[in-house]
C-alpha positions, 0 to 999 in steps of 0.5 A, spaced: 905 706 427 898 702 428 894 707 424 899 704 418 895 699 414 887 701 416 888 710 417 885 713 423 879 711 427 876 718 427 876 721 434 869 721 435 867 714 432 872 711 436 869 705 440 871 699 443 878 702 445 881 693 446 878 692 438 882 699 436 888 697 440 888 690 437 888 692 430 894 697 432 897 692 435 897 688 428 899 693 424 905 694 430 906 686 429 906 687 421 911 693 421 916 689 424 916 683 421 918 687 415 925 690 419 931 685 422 929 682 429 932 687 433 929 693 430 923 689 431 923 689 437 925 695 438 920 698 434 914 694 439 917 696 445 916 703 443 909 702 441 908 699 448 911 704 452 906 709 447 900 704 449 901 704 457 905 711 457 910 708 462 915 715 461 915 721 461 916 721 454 910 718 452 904 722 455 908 728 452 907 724 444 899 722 448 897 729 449 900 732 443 896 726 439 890 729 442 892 735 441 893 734 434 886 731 433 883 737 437 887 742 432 883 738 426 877 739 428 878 747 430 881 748 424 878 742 419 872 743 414 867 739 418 859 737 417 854 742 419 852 741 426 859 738 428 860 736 436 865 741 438 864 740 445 867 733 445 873 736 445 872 739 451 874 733 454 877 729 449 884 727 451 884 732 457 887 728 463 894 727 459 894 734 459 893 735 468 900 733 469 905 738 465 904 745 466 906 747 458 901 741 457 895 745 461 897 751 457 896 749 451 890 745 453 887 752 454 889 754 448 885 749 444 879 749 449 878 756 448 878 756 440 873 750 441 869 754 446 869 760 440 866 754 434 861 753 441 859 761 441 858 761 434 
């Protein structure tokens, strides 16, 4: 939902984490003027609860987001000389707490590993 009105910051260009966090908060503020106020609301709240990861619920959408940008970086069409290796630790502590989670973290580790081999 923040990403709507400016796109993705990719992975690797990000960088002061509060500028990116306040143009999503804008786009989120944007999105739910558009809607009644109680959906509004609603749809801030579950902005928030993806921003702090206060649920169960939200560090699943926060691995699977990294986990998505992983997968386009494997998978993509990238520059020569692309930095692989920053996938090794992006995003990696929202996937220690869940067992599915550090499975799947495997996986993609070891197809960055075999773009690192060649």
């Amino acid at each position: 939902m923040g990403e709507t009105y400016d796109g993705d910051i990719p992975a690797v260009a990000q960088g002061d984490p509060a500028a990116k966090e306040r143009v999503e908060r804008a786009a989120v503020e944007r999105l739910a003027g558009c809607l009644p106020e109680g959906a509004g609301r609603e749809l801030r709240g579950v902005w928030e609860e993806y921003e702090a990861c206060r649920t169960p619920e939200a560090k699943l959408v926060k691995a699977l987001d990294k986990a998505e940008t992983i997968l386009q970086h494997n998978q993509g069409q990238n520059p020569s000389g692309f930095d692989y290796e920053f996938n090794l630790g992006y995003g990696a502590e929202w996937f220690r707490a869940d067992e599915m989670l550090q499975r799947l973290r495997g996986l993609l580790d070891s197809d960055t590993l075999r773009h690192l081999e060649k």
